[in-house]
Structures are given as C-alpha cells and as structure tokens.
SEFIBA-716654 format. One line per field, with one value per atom (N, C-alpha, C, O, CB): atom name; residue number from 0; y, z, x; residue in one letter. Coordinates in Angstrom, 3 decimals, m for minus. Glycine has a CB too. Layout:
REM residues N
a <- (CA	...)
k <- (NUM	...)
v <- (Y	...)
w <- (Z	...)
u <- (X	...)
r <- (A	...)
REM end
This chain:
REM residues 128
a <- (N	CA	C	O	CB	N	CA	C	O	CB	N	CA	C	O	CB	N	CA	C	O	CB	N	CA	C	O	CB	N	CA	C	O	CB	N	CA	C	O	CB	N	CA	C	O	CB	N	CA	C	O	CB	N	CA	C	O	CB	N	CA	C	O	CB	N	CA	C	O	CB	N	CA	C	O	CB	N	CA	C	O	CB	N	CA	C	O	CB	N	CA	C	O	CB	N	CA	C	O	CB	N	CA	C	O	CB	N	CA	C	O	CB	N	CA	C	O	CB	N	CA	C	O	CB	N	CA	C	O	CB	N	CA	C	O	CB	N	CA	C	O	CB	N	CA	C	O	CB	N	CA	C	O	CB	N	CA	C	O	CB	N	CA	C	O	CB	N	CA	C	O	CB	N	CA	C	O	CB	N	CA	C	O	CB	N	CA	C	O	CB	N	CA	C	O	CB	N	CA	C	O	CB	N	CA	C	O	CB	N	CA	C	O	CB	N	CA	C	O	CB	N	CA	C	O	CB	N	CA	C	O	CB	N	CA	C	O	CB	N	CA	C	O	CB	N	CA	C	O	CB	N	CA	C	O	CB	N	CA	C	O	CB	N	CA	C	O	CB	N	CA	C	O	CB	N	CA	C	O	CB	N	CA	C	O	CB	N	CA	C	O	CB	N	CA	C	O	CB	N	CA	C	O	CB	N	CA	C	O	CB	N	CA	C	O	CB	N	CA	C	O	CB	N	CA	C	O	CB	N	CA	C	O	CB	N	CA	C	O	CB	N	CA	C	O	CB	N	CA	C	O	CB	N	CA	C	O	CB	N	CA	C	O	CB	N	CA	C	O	CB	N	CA	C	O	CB	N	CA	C	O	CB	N	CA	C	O	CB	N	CA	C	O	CB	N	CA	C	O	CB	N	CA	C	O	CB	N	CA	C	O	CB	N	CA	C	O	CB	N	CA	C	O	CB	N	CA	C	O	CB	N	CA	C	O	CB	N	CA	C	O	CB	N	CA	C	O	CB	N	CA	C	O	CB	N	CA	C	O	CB	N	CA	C	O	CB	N	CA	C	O	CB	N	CA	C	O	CB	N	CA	C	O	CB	N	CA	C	O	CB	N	CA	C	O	CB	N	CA	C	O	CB	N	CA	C	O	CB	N	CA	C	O	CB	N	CA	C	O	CB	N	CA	C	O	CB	N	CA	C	O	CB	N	CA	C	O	CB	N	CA	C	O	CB	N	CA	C	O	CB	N	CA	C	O	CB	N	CA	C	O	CB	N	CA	C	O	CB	N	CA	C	O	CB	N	CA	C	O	CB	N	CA	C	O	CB	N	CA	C	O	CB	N	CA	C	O	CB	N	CA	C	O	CB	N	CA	C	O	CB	N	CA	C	O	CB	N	CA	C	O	CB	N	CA	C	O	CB	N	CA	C	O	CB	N	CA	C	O	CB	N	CA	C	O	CB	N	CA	C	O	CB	N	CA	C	O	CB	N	CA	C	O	CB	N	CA	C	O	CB	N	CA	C	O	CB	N	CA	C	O	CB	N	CA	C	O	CB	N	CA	C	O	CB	N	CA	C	O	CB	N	CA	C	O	CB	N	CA	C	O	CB	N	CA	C	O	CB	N	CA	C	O	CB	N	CA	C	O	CB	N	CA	C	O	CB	N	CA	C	O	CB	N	CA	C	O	CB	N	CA	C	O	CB	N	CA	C	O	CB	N	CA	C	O	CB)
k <- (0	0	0	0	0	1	1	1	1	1	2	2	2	2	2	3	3	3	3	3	4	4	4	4	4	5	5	5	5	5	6	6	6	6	6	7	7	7	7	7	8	8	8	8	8	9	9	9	9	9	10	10	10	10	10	11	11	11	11	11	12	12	12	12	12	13	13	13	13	13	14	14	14	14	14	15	15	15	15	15	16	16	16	16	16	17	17	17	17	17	18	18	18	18	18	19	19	19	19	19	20	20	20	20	20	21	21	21	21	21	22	22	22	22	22	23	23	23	23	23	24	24	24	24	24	25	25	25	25	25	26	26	26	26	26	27	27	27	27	27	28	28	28	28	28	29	29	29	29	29	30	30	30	30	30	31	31	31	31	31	32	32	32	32	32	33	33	33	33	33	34	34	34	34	34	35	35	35	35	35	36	36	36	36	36	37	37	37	37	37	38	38	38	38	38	39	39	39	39	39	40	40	40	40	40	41	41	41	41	41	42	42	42	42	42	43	43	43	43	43	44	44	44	44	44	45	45	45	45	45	46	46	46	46	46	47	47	47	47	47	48	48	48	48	48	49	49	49	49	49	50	50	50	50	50	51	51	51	51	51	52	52	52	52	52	53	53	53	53	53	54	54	54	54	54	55	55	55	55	55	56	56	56	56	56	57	57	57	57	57	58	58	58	58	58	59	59	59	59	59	60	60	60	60	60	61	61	61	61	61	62	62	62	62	62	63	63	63	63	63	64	64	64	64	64	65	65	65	65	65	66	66	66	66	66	67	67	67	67	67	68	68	68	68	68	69	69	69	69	69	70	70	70	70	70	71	71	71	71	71	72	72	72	72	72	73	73	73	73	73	74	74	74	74	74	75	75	75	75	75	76	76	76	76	76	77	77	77	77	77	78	78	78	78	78	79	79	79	79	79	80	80	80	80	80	81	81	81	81	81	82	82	82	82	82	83	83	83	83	83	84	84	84	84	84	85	85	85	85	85	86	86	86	86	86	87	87	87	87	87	88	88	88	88	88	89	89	89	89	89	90	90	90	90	90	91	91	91	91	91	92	92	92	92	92	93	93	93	93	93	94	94	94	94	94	95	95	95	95	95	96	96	96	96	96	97	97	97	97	97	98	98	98	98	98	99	99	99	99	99	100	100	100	100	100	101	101	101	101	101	102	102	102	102	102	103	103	103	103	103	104	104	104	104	104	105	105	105	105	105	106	106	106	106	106	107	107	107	107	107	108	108	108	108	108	109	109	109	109	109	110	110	110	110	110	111	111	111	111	111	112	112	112	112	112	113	113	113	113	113	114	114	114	114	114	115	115	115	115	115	116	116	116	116	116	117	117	117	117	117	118	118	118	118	118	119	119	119	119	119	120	120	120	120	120	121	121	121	121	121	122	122	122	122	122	123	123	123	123	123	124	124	124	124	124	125	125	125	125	125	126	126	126	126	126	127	127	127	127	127)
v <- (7.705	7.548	8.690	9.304	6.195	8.980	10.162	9.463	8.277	10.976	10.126	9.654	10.101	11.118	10.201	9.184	9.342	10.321	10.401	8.384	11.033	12.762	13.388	14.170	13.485	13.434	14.431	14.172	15.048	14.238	13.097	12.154	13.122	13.677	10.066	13.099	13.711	15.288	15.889	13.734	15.549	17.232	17.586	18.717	18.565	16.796	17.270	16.994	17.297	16.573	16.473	15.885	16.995	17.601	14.881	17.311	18.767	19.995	20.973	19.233	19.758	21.152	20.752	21.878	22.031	19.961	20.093	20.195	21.314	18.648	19.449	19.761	21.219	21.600	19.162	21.904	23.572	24.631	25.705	24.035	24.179	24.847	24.828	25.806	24.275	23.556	23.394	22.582	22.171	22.699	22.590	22.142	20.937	20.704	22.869	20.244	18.861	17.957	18.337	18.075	16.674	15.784	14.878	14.971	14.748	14.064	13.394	12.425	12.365	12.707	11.564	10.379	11.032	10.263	9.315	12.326	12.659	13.198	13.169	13.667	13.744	14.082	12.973	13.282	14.864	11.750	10.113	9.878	9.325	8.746	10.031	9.585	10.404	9.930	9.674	11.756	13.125	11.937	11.367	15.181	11.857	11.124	10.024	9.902	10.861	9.185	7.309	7.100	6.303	6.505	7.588	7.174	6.571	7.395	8.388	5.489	4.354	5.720	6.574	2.502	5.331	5.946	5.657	6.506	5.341	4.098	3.848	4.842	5.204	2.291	4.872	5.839	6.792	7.145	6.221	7.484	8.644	9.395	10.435	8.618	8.356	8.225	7.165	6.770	7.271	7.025	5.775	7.241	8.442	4.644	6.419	7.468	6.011	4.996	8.795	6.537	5.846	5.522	6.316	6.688	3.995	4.170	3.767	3.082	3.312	4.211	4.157	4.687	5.886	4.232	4.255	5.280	5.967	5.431	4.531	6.813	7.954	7.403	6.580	8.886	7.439	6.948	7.916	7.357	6.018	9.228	10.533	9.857	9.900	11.339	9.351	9.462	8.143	8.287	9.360	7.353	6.429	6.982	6.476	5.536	7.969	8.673	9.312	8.695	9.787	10.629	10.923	10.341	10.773	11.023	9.078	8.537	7.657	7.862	7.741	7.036	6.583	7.766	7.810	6.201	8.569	10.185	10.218	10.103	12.054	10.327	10.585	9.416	9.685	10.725	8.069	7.196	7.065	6.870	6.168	7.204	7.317	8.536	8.592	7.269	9.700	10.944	10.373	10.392	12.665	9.782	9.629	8.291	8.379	9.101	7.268	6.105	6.247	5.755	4.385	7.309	7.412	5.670	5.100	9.811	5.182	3.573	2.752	2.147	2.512	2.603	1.869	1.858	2.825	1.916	0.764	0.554	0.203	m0.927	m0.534	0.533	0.039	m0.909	m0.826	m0.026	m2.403	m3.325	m3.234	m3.537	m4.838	m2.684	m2.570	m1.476	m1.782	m2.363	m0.096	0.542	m0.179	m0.261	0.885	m0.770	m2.037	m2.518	m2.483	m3.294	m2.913	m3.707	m2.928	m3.225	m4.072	m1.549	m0.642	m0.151	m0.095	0.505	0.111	0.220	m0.922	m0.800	0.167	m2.041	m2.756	m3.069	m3.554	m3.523	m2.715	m2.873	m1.756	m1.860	m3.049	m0.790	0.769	0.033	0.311	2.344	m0.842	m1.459	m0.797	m0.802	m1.506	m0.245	0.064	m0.798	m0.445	1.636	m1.857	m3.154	m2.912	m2.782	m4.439	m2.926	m2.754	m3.568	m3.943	m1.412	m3.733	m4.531	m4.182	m3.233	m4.509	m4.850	m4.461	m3.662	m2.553	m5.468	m4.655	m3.204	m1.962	m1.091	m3.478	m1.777	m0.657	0.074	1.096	m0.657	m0.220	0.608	0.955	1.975	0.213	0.305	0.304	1.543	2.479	m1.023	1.397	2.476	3.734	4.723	2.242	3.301	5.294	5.720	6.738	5.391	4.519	4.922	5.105	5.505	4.061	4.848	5.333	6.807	7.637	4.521	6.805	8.414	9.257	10.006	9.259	9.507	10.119	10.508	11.669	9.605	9.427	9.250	10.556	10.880	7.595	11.273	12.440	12.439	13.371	12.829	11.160	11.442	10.465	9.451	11.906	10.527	9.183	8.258	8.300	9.287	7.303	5.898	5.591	4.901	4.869	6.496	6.379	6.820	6.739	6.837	7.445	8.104	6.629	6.277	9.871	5.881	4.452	3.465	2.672	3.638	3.398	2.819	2.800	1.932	3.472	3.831	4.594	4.035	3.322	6.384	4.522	4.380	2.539	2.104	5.132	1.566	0.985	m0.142	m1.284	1.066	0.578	0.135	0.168	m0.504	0.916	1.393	2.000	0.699	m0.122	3.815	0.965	0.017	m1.552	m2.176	m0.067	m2.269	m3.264	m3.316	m4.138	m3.476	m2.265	m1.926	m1.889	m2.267	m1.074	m1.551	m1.057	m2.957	m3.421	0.003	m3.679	m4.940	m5.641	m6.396	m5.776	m5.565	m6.003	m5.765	m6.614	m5.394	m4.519	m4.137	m4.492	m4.418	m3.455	m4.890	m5.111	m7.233	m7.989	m4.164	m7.515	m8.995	m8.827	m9.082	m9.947	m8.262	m8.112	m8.064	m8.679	m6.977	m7.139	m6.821	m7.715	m7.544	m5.115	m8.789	m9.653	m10.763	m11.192	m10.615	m11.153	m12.136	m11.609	m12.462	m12.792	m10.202	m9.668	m10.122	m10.436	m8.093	m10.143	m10.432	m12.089	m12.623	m9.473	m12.447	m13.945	m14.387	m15.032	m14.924	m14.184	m14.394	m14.167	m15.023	m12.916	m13.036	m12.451	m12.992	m12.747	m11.350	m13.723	m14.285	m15.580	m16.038	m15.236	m15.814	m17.314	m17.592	m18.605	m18.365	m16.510	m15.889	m15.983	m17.090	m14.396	m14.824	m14.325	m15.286	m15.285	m12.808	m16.177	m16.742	m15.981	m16.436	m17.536	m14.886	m14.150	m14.460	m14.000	m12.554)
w <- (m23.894	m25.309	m25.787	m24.956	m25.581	m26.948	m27.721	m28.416	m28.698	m28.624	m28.752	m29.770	m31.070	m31.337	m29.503	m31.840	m33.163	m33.844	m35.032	m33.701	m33.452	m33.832	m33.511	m34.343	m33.406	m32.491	m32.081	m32.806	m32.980	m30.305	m33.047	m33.840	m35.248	m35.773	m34.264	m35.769	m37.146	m36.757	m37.202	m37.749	m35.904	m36.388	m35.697	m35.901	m35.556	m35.040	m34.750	m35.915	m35.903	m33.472	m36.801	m38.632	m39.200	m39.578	m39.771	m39.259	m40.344	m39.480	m40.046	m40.387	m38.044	m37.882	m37.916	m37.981	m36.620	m37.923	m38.226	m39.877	m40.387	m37.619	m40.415	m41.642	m42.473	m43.405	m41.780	m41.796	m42.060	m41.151	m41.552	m41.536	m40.251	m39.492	m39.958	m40.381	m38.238	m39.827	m40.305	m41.998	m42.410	m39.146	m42.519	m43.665	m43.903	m45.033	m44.334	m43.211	m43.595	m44.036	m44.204	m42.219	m44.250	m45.364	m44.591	m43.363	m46.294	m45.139	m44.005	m42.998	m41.775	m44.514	m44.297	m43.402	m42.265	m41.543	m44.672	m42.223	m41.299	m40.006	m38.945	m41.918	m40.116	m39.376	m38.466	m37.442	m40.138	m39.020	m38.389	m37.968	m36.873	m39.494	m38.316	m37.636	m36.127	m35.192	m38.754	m36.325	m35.160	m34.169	m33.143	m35.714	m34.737	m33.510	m33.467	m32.243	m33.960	m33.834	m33.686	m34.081	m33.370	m32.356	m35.338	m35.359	m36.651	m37.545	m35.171	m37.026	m38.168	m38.957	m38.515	m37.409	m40.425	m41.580	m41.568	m41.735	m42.967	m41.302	m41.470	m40.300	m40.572	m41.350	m39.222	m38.074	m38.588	m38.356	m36.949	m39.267	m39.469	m40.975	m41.206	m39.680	m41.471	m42.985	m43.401	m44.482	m43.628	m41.969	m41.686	m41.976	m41.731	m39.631	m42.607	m42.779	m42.794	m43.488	m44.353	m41.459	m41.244	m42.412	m42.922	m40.045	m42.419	m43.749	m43.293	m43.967	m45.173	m41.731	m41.353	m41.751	m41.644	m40.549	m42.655	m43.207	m42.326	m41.282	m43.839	m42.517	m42.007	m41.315	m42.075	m43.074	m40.267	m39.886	m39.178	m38.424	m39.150	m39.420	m39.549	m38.923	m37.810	m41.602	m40.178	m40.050	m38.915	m37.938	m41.656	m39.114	m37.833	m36.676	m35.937	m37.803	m35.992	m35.135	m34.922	m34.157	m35.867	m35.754	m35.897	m35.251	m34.518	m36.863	m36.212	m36.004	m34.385	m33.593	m37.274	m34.198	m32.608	m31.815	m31.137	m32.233	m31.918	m30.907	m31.052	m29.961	m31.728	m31.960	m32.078	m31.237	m30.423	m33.539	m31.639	m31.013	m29.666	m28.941	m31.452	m29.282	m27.079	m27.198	m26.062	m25.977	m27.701	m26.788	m26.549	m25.494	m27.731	m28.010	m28.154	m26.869	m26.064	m30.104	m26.841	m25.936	m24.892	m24.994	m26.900	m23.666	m23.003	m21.935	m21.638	m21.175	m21.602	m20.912	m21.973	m21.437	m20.501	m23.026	m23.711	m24.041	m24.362	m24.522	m23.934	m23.990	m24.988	m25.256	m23.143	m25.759	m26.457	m27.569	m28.750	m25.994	m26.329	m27.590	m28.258	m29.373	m27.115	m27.086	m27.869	m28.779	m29.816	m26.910	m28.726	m30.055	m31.204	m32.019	m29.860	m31.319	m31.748	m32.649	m33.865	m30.261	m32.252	m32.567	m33.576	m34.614	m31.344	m32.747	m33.488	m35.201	m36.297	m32.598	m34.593	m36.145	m37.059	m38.251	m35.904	m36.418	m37.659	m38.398	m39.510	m37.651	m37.623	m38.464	m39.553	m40.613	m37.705	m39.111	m40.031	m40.952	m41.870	m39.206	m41.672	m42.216	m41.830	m42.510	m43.574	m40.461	m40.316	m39.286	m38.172	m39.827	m39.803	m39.413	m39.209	m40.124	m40.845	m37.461	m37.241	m35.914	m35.006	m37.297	m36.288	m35.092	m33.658	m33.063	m35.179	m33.275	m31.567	m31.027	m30.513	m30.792	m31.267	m30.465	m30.966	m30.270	m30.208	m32.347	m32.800	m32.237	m31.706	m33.915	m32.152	m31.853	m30.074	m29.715	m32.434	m29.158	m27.774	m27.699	m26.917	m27.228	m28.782	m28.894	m29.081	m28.391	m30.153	m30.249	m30.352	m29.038	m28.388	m31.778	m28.678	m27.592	m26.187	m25.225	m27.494	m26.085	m24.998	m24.895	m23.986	m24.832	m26.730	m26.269	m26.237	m25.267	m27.633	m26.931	m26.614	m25.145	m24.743	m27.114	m24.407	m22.942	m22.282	m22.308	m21.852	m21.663	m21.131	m19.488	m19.174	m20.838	m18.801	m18.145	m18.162	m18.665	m16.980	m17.471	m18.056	m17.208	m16.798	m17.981	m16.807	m16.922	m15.379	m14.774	m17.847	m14.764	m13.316	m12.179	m10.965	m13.017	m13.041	m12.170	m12.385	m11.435	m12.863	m13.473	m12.961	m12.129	m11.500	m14.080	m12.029	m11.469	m9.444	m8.676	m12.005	m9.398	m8.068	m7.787	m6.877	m8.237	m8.723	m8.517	m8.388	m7.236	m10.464	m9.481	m9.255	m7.782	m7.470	m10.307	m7.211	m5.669	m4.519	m3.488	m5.226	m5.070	m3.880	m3.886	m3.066	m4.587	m5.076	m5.194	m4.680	m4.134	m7.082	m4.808	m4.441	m2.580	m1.851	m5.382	m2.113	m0.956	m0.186	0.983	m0.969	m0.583	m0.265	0.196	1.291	m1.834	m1.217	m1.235	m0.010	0.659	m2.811	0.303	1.135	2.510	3.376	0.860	2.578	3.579	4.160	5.363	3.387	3.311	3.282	3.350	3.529	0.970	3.093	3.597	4.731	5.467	3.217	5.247	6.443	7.578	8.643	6.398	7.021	8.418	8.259	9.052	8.599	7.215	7.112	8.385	9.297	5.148	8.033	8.716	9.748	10.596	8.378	10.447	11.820	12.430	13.617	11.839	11.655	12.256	12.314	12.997	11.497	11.302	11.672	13.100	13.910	10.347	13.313	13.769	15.672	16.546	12.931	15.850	16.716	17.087	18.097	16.416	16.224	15.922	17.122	18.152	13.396	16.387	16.947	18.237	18.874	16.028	18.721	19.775	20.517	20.849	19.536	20.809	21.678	21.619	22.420	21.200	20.347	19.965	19.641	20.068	20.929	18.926	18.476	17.069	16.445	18.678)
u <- (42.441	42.152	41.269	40.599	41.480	41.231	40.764	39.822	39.996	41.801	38.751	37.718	38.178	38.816	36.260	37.755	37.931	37.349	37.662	37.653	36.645	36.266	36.938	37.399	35.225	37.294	38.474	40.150	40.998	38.598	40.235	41.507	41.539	42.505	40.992	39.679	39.528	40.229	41.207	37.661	39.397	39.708	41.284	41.725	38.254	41.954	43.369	44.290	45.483	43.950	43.749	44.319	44.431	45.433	43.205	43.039	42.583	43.426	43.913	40.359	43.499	44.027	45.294	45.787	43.632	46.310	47.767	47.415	47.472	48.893	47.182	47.037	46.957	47.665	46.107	45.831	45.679	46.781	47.229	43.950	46.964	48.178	49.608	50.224	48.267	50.080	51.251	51.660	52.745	51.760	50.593	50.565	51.053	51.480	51.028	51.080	52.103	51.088	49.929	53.079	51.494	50.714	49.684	49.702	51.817	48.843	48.308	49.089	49.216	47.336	49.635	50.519	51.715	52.349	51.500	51.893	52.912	52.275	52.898	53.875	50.894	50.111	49.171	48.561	49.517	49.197	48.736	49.965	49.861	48.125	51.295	52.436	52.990	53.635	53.501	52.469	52.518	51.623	51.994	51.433	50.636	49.265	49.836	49.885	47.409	50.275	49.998	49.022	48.411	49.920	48.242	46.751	46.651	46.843	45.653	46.431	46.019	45.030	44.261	44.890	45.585	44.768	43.128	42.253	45.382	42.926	41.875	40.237	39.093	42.238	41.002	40.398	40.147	38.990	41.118	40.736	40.885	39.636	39.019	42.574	39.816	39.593	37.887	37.451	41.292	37.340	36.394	35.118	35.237	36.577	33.919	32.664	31.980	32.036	32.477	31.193	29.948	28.260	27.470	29.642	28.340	27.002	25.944	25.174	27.080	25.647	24.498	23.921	24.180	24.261	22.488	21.056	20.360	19.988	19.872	20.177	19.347	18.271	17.760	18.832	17.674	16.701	15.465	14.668	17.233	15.353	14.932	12.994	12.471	15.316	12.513	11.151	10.862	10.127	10.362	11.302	11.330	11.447	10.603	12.318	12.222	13.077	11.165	10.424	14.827	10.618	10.047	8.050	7.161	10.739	8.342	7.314	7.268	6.348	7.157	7.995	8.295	7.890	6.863	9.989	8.615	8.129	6.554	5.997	8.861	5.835	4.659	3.741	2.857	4.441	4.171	3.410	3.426	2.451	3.606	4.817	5.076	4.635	4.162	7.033	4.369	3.657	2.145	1.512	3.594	1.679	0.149	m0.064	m0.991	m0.377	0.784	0.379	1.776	2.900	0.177	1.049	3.069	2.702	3.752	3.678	1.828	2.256	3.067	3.996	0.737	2.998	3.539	4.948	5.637	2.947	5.259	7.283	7.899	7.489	7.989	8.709	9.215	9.293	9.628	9.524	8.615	8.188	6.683	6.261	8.333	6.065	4.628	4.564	3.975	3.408	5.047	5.755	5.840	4.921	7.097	7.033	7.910	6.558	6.746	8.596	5.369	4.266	3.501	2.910	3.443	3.766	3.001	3.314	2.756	3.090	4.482	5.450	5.212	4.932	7.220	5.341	5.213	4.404	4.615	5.495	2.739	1.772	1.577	0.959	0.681	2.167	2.433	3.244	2.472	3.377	4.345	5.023	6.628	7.653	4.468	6.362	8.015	8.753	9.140	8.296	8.859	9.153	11.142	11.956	8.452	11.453	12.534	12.777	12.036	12.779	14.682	15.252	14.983	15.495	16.632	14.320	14.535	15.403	15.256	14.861	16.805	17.795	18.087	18.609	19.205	17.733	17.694	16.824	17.259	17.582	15.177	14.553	14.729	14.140	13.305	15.366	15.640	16.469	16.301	16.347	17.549	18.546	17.646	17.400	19.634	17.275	16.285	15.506	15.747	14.594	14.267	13.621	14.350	13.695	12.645	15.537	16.168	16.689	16.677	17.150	17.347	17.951	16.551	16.666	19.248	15.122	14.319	14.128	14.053	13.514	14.060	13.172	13.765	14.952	13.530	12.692	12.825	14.117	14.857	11.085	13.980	15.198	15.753	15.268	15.219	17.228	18.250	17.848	16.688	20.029	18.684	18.246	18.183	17.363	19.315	19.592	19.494	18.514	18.702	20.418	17.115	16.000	15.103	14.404	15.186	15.122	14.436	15.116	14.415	14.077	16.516	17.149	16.457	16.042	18.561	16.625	16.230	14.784	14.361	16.230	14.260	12.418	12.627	12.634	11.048	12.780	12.700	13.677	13.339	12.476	14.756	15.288	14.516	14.491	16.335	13.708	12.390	11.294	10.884	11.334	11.111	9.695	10.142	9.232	9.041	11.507	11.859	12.125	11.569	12.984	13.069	12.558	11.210	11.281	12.870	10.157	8.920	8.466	8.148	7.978	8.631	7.919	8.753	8.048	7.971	9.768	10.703	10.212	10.004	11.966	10.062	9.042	7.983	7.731	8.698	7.332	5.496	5.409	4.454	4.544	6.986	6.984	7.047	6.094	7.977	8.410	8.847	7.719	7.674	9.640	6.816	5.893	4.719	3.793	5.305	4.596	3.110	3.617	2.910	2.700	5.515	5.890	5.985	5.723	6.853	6.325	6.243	4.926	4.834	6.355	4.007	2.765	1.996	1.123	1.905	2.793	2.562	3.369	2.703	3.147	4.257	5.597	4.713	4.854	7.131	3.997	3.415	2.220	1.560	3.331	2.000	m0.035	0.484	m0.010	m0.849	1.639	1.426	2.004	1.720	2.030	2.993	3.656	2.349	1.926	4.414	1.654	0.558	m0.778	m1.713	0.188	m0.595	m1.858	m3.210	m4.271	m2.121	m3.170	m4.455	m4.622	m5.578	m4.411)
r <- (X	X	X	X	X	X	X	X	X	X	X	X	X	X	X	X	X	X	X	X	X	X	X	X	X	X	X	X	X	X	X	X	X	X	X	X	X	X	X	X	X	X	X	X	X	X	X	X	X	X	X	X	X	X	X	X	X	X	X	X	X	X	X	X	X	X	X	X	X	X	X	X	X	X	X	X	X	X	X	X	X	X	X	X	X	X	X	X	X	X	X	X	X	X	X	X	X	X	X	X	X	X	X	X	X	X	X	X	X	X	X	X	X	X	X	X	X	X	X	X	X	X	X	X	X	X	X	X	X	X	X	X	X	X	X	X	X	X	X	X	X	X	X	X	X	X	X	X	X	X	X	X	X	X	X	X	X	X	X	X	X	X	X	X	X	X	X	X	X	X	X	X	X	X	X	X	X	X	X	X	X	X	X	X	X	X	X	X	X	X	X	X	X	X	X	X	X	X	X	X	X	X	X	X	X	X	X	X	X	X	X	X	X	X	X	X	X	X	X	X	X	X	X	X	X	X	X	X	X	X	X	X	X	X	X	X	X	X	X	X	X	X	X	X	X	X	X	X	X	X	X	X	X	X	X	X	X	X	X	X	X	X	X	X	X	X	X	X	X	X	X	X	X	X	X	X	X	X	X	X	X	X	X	X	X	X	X	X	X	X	X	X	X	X	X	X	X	X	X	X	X	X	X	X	X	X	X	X	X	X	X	X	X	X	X	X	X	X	X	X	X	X	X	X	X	X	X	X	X	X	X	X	X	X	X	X	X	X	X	X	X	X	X	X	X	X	X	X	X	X	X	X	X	X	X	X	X	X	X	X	X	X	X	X	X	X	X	X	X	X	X	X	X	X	X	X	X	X	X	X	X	X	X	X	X	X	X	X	X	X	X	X	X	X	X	X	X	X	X	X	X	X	X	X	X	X	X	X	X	X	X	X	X	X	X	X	X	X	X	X	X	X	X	X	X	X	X	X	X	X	X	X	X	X	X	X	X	X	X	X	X	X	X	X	X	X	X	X	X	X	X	X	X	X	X	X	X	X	X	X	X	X	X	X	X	X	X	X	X	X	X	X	X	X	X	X	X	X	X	X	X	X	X	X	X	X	X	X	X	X	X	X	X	X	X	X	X	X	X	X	X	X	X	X	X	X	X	X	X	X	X	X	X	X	X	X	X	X	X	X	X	X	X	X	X	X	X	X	X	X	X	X	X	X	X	X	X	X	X	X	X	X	X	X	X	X	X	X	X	X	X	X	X	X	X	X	X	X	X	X	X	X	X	X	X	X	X	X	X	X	X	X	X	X	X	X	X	X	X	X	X	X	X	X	X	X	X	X	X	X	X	X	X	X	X	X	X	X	X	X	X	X	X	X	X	X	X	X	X	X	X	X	X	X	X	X	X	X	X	X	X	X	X	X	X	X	X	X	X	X	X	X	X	X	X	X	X	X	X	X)
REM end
C-alpha cells in the first residue's frame, strides 16, 4: 500500500505530465477521490509544541503527565494522548533504547531475588 501523500503527488504528476483529468488519473491508480482530495483540519499546535520543550528541558525527571500538570496550570489545558503524542516525538531517542534499559533493569531484579533465595536456600542447608 502507498500512502496517501504519495497517492497525492502521483495525481499532480500524471496530471502535469500527461495532462489528463483528475477522475482518469484516480482511475490510472484505483484511488477514491476522497483520498486524494482529503486536507487535514488539525490546528496548529506550534506554541504548545514549543512550550512542552521548554518545560522537559527546564524539569528533564519529569514525564509527561506531570508536564501535563504543568500546562494546565499555565491554562494550556490538553488531552493526554495528545500531549503523549508530542512528548514522544520530541524525546531525544526512540523508544527501543527504554525498552532495553528497562529488560536490564527487570533482569537485574531477577537476579538479586535469585541470589537472596540462593542464600536462604544455603542458610538452611548448612544451618548458618
């Protein structure tokens, strides 16, 4: 499947290339008018975008929702998953370097049972 950006501009370029009309150029593709012809009315969300950046540089422990907290006492009172969405694409690396960190850190604790019960396990073995 093709993204619908790419859907757009293979329109415009049969269109400017071979001049033909739109509907014959959605019929070349198989591609519904509406795809083609769709403009997103998501508002701009610029100073939000903006202001989030400023607050995780100034407080980098803080996550998302406490952000989230922050904003709203500023009166920029927004949806959770919206703001998850922004603060994710910011975050300096993707998602699979916490993934990792956090397998380690679950490993580690796994570990640190393992060897309390090695030593119970031994206490009562030897009796010390």
């Amino acid at each position: 499947m093709v993204r619908p950006v790419v859907q757009r501009q293979t329109v415009a370029y049969l269109r400017a290339t071979f001049g033909v009309s739109e509907r014959r150029a959605y019929s070349v593709l198989k591609v519904h008018r509406r795809t083609i012809r769709y403009r997103s009315r998501r508002p701009d969300d610029g100073a939000l975008r903006q202001r989030l950046r400023e607050l995780a540089s100034e407080r980098r422990r803080f996550g998302y929702r406490r952000l989230g907290c922050l904003l709203a006492r500023e009166g920029m009172a927004v949806n959770h998953k919206k703001l998850l969405r922004i603060y994710r694409k910011r975050q300096p690396f993707p998602a699979f370097f916490l993934f990792f960190r956090r397998l380690a850190a679950a490993f580690l604790r796994f570990a640190m049972r393992l060897r309390a019960y090695c030593i119970g396990i031994s206490s009562m073995v030897w009796g010390s």
